[in-house]
Steps between C-alpha positions, in 0.01 A plus 500: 500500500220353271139515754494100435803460686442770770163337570698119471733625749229701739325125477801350652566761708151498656479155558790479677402738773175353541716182535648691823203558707183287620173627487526749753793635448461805271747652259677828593594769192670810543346754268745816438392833339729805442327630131479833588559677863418251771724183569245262631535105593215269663509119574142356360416144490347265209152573721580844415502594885748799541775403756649845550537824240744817514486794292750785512418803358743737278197823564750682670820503292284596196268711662748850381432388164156424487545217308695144514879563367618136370830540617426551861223273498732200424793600740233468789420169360851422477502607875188381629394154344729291694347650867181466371529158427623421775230629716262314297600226588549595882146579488443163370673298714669361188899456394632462139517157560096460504402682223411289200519737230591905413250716238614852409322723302689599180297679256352785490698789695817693460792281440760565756219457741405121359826432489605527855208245561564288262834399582445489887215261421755299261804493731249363790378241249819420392627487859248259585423343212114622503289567187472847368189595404460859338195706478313825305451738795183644285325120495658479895281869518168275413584196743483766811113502421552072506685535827250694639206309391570240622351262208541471124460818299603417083370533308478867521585876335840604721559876505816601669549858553814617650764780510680344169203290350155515405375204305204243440564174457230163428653238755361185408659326802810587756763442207265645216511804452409684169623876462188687397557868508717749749658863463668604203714736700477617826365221787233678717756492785722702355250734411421540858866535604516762243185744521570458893842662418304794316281568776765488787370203636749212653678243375331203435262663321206269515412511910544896459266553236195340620540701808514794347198356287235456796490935491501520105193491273586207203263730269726821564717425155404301215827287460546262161393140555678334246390210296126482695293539175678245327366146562779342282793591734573358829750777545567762753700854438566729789798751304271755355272464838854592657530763292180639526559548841845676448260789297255494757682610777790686309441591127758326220831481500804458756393594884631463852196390640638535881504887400072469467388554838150302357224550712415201726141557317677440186712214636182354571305499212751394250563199721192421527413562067844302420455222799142511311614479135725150573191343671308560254735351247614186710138426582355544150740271332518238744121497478560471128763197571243331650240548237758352200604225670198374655649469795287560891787581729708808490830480729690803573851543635753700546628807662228750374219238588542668844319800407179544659311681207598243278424180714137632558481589128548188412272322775267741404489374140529169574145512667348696187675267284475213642877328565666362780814743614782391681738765609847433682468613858717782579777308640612335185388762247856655480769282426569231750590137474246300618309510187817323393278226610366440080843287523313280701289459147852492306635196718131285443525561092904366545597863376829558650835714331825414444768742687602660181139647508553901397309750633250719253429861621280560188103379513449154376164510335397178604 
């Protein structure tokens, strides 16, 4: 559907529900998010107050394979998303009947995942004849630090870092966003997940390495940093820092690393250098977003925004440089669906989707 007539349409739809309340009545929207491994609903309001949120976690089906497996992620979704919605809105003290409109996430994540979402959220507006509003999970990412704040944040530099993404982004306002720069292969994430795997360290990798971390030196190995020297790229690479790793603790070629018996010493220190090497990476080019763009506020999202190291990097610089930082608090760092809420923004600009809206597992760079 041409944007003229989604945003005609959004217009109509918009008014209408403002038609159904009086001043102090707000609007209630069910936000949905199953892009990766949680199935998560919340009920927020056009005041963006949060009226309930759930989360169910998928950490222990794929914790055997230290890593998310697509297919079992979306049969828990298939499994999960109607009990979850349903407690949302027990915890809300809500029915179907007083919701005013549905917003799923549908782009970026893997596609059986978005899928199971996506049509829940369509068969409920369908059901009830609600608006659908859809949303970018990595934008949703940068509304956490919105939802937190409590107050306007745009325009500012948006760095999401997560266990799939890692990627700048210029967002002009809560439906601007610009795609600036992000990894050219593997999200930083993953590269936890993965080196955690290496070190026999616990699934999700993330949590276990900065534990290991606080024994480690970060000076011990002298991992790549990819990209840091180069001022024209706004681009992050963690393969070859993967790999670099893989020869640290194990020489080339194929190995069974549970067959290593590493020192804890060792465990240690190369969590600590690799934990060390991403910092220094995320920080430097998000310093560097800032400094293209002109831009004064950097906000940061996203499930690897919960690291310690790299929150007090980044406040850290933010006093030498001279920025305001916004960082999602803990609670809505990994996914969740109260930052859903940026289809509060949607709704105002009349932005709402037809239900033969698709769902688009690949980044959209915009």
């Amino acid at each position: 559907m041409p944007i003229d007539m989604v945003t005609s349409r959004g217009a109509v739809a918009v008014n209408v529900l403002r038609t159904k309340h009086s001043e102090k009545q707000r609007m209630k929207i069910l936000t949905l998010e199953t892009t990766c491994d949680e199935t998560a609903a919340a009920v927020v309001t056009d005041e963006l107050e949060v009226l309930s949120s759930v989360v169910a976690s998928q950490d222990a089906l794929h914790q055997r394979f230290r890593g998310v497996v697509p297919e079992i992620a979306a049969r828990a979704h298939v499994e999960r998303i109607l009990p979850v919605i349903d407690e949302a809105l027990r915890r809300a003290n809500l029915t179907l009947d007083d919701l005013d409109a549905v917003a799923v996430a549908n782009t970026p994540g893997l596609a059986g995942s978005l899928l199971v979402g996506l049509c829940a959220a369509k068969a409920l507006c369908l059901a009830k004849d609600l608006p659908l509003v859809t949303i970018n999970h990595l934008h949703a990412h940068i509304y956490a630090c919105r939802m937190a704040a409590g107050e306007d944040i745009f325009p500012c530099v948006g760095l999401i870092v997560s266990g799939g993404h890692s990627s700048l982004y210029r967002c002009s306002g809560p439906t601007e966003f610009h795609y600036l720069g992000g990894t050219i292969d593997d999200a930083a994430g993953e590269a936890f997940d993965k080196v955690a795997a290496m070190l026999g360290l616990p699934y999700p990798g993330g949590p276990a390495i900065s534990r290991a971390a606080e024994q480690g030196d970060p000076s011990a190995y002298a991992f790549p940093r990819s990209f840091i020297h180069d001022p024209s790229r706004l681009d992050f690479s963690f393969s070859g820092l993967k790999t670099a790793v893989r020869y640290a603790i194990a020489g080339p070629g194929k190995q069974d690393f549970e067959s290593l018996n590493l020192d804890p010493v060792v465990v240690a220190n190369v969590a600590a250098s690799f934990q060390q090497a991403v910092i220094d990476c995320l920080a430097i080019k998000a310093v560097l977003a800032l400094e293209r763009t002109g831009l004064t506020t950097l906000c940061v999202g996203g499930g690897v925004a919960a690291n310690r190291q790299l929150r007090k990097r980044l406040e850290d610089d933010a006093s030498a440089v001279g920025f305001k930082l916004l960082i999602a608090p803990l609670s809505l760092c990994t996914d969740n669906a109260v930052m859903g809420a940026i289809a509060v923004e949607k709704l105002n600009a009349g932005l709402v989707d037809s239900l033969d809206v698709d769902a688009y597992p690949g980044l959209v760079r915009h």
